[in-house]
Backbone as CSV, one residue per row, in Angstrom:
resi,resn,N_x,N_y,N_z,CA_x,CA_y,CA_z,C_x,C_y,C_z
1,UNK,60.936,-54.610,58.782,61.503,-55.830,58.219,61.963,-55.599,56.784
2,UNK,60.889,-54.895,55.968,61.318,-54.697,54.591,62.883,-53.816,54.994
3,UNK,62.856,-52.871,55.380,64.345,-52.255,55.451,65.633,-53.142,55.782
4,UNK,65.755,-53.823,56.533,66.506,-54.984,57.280,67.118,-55.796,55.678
5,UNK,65.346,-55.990,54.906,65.670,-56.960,53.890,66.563,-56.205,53.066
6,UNK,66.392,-54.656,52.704,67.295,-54.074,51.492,68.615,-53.753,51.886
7,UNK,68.609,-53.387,53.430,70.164,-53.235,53.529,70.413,-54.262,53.394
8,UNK,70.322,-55.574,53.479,71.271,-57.105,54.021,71.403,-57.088,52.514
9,UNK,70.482,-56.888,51.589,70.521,-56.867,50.405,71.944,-56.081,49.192
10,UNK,71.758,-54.915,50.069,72.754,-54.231,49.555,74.244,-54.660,49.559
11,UNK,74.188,-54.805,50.993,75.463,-55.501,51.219,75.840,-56.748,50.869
12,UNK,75.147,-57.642,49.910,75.080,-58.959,49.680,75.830,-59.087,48.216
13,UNK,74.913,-58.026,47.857,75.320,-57.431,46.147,76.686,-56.804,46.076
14,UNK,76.757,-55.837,47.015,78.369,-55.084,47.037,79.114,-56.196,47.103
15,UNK,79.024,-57.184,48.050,80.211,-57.997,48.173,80.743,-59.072,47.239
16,UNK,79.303,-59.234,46.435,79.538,-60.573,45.409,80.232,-59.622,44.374
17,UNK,79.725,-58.265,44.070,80.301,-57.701,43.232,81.976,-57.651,43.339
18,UNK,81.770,-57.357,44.550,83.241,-56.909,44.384,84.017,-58.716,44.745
19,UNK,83.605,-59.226,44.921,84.216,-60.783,44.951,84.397,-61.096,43.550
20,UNK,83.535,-61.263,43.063,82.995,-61.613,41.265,84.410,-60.666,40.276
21,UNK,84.564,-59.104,40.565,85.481,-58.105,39.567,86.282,-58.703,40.466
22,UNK,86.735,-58.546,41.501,88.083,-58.625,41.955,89.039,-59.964,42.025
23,UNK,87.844,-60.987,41.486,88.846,-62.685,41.683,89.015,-62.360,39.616
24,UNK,88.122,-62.033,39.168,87.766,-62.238,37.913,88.739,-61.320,36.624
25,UNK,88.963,-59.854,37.106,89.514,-58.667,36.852,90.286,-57.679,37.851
26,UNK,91.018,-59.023,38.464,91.954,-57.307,39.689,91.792,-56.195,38.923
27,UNK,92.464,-55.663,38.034,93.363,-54.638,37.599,92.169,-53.911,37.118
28,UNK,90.897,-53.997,36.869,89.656,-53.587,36.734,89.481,-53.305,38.310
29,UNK,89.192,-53.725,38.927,88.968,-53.324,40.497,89.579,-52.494,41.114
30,UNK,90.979,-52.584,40.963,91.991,-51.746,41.455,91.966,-49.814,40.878
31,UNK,91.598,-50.394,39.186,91.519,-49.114,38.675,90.028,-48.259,38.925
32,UNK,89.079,-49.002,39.260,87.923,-48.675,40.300,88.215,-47.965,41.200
33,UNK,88.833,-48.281,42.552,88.513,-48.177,43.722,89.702,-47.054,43.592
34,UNK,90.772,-47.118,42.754,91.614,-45.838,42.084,90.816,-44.946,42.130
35,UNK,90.076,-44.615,40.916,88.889,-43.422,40.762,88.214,-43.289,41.802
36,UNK,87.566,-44.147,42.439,86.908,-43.394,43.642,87.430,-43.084,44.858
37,UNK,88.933,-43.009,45.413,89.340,-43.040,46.079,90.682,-41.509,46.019
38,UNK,90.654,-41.455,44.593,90.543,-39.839,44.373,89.544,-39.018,44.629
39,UNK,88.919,-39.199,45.129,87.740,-37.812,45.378,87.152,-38.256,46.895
40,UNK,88.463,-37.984,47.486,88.227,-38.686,49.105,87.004,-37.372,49.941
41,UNK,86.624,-36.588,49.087,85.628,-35.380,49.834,84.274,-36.071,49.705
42,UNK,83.756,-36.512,48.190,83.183,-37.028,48.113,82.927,-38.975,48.784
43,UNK,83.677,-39.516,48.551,83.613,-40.724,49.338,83.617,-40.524,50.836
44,UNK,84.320,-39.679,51.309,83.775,-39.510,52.719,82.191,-39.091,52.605
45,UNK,81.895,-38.160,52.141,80.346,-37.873,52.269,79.128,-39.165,51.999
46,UNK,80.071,-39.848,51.544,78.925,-40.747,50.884,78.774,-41.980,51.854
47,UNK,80.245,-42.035,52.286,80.177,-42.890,53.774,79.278,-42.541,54.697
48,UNK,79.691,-41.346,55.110,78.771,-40.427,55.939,76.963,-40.748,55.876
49,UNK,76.736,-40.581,54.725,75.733,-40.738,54.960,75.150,-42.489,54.660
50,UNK,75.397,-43.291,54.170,75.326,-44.676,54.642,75.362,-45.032,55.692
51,UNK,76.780,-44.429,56.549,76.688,-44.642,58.027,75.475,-44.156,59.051
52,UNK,74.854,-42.976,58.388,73.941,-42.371,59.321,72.663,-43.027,59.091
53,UNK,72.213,-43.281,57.369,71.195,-44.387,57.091,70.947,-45.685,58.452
54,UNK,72.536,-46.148,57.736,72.150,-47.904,58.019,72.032,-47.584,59.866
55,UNK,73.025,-46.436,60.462,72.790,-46.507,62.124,71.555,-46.131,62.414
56,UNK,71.208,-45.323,61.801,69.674,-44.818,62.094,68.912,-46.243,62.534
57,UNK,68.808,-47.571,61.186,68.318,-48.106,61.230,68.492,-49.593,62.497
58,UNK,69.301,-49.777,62.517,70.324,-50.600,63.635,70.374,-50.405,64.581
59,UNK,70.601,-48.741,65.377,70.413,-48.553,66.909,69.584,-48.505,67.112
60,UNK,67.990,-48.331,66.229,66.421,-48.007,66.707,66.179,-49.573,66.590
61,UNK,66.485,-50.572,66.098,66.087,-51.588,66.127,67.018,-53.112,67.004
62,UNK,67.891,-52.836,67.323,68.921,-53.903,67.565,69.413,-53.327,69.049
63,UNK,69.822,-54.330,69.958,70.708,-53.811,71.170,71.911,-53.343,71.077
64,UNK,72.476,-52.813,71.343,73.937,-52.141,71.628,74.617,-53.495,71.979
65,UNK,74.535,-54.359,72.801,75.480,-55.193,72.610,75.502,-55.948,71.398
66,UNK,74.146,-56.579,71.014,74.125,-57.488,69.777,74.566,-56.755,68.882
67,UNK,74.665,-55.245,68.722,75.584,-54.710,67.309,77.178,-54.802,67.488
68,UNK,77.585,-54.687,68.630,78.982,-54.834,68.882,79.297,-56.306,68.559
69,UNK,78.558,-57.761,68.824,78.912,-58.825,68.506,79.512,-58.808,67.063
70,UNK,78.356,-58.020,66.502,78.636,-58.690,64.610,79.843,-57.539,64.670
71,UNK,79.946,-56.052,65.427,80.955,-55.391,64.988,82.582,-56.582,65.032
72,UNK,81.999,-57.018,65.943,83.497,-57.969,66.706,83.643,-58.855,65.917
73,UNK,82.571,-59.793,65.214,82.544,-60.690,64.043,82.940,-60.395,62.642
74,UNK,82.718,-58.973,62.606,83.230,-58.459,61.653,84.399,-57.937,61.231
75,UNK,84.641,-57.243,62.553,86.737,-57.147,62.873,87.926,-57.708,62.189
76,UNK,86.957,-59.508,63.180,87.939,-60.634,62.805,87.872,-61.130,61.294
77,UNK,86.800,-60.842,60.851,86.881,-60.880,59.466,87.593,-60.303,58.477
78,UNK,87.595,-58.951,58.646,88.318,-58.118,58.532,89.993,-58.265,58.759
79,UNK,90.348,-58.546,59.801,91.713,-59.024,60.135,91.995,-60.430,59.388
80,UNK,91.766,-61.325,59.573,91.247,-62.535,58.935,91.779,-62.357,57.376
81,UNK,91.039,-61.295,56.897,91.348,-60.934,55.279,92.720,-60.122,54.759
82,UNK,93.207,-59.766,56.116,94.212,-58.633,55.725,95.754,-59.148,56.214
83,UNK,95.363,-60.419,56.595,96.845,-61.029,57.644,97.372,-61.526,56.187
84,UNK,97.308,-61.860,55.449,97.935,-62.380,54.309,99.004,-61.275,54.230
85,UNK,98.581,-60.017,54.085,99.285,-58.631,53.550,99.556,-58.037,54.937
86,UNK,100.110,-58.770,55.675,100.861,-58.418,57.449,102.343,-57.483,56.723
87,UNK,103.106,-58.012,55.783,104.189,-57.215,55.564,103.875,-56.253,54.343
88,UNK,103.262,-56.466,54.236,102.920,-54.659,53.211,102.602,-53.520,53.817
89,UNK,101.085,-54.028,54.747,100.356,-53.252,55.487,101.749,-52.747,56.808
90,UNK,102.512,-53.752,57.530,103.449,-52.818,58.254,104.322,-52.179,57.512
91,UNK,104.703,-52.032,56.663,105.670,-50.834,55.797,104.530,-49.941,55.561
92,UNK,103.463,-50.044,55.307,102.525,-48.910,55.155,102.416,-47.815,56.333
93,UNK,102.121,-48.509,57.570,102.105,-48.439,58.450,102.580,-47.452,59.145
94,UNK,103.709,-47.357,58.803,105.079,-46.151,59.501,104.749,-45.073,58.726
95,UNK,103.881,-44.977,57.199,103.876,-43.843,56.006,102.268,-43.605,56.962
96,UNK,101.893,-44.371,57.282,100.402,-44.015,57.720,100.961,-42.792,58.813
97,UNK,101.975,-43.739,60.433,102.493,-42.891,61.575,102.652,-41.818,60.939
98,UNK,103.636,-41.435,59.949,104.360,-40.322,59.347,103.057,-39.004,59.061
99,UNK,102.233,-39.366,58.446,100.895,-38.392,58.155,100.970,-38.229,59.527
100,UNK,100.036,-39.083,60.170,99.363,-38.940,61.849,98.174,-39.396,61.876
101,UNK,97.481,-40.272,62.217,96.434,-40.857,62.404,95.355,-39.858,62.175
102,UNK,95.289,-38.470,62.695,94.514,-37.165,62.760,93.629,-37.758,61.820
103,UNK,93.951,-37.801,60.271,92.890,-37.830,59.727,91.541,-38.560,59.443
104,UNK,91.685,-39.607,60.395,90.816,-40.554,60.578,90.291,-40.276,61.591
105,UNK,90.046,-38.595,62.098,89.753,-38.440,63.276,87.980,-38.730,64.019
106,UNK,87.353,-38.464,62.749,85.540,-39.090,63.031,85.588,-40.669,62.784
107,UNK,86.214,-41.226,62.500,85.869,-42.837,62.701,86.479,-43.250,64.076
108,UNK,87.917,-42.298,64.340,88.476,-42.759,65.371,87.475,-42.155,66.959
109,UNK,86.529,-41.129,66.400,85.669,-40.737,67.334,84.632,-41.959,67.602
110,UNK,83.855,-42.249,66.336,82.856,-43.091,66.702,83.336,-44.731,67.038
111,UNK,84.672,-44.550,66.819,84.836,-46.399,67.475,84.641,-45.818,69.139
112,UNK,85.537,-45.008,69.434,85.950,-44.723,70.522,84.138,-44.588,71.497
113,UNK,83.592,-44.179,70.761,82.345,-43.535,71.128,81.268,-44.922,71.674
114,UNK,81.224,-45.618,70.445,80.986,-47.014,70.505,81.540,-48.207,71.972
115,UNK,82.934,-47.942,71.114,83.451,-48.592,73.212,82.945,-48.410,74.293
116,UNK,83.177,-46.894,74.489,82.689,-47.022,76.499,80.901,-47.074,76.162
117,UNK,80.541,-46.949,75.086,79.119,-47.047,75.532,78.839,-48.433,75.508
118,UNK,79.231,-49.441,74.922,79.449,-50.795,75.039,79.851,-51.294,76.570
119,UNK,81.200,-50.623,76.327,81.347,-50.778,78.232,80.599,-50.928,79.386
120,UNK,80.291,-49.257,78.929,79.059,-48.976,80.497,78.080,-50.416,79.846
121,UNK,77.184,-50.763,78.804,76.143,-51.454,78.806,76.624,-53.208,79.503
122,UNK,77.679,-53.562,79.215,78.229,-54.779,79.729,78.254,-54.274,81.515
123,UNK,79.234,-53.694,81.868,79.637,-53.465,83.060,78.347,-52.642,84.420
124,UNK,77.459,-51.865,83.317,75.833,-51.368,84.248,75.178,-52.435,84.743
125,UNK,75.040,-52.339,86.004,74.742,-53.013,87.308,73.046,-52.900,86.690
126,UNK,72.334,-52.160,86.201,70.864,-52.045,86.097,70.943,-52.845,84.884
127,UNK,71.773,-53.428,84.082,71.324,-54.470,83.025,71.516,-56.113,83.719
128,UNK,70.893,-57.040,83.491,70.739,-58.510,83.365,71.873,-58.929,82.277
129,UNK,72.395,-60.292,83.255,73.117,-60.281,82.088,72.634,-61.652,81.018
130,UNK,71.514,-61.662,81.136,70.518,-62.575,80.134,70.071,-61.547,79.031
131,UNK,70.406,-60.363,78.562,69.826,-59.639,77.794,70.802,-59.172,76.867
């Protein structure tokens, strides 16, 4: 439970933070996420291992479907936040095609990875579907 409490925690703080600089000081935020977004070796690693933390903690404790709900709750949130910038993000879009998706190739693994195992758990005949 204490763990549950510090991640929800963490993420409570990141977000006010970055709500708080970013309504308060764009151009402070921007020149932030600038600097750290140059040292994409390091910010991947650091993802990396948050991701392996917080899953560690989430698949040993939570169902596979109930994590896909909030993933799905979170999506739309996500989309939700980004439809404002529908015509930026598609001119981006084509510069993104142009690279090749490739490099997003471990996130594009673990969504993918995530799906059919979601799948099989919805669609497996040995699960209830009260659970």
């Amino acid at each position: 439970m204490l763990t549950k409490r510090i991640l929800a925690g963490i993420f409570a703080g990141i977000i006010l933070l970055k709500l708080i600089v970013g309504l308060t000081n764009p151009h402070k935020w921007l020149d932030l996420t600038g600097v750290l977004l140059g040292h994409t070796v390091i910010v991947t690693g650091i993802y990396l291992i948050l991701l392996i933390i917080t899953g560690y903690y989430i698949f040993s404790s939570l169902k596979l479907i109930d994590i896909a709900v909030v993933m799905f709750f979170t999506s739309l949130l996500v989309g939700l936040s980004i439809v404002p910038y529908a015509p930026l993000l598609l001119k981006m879009s084509g510069e993104i095609a142009a690279l090749g998706i490739g490099k997003a190739w471990l996130a594009l693994l673990i969504w993918g990875a995530l799906a059919v195992a979601v799948l099989y758990e919805v669609l497996s005949k040995r699960r209830g579907w009260n659970r």
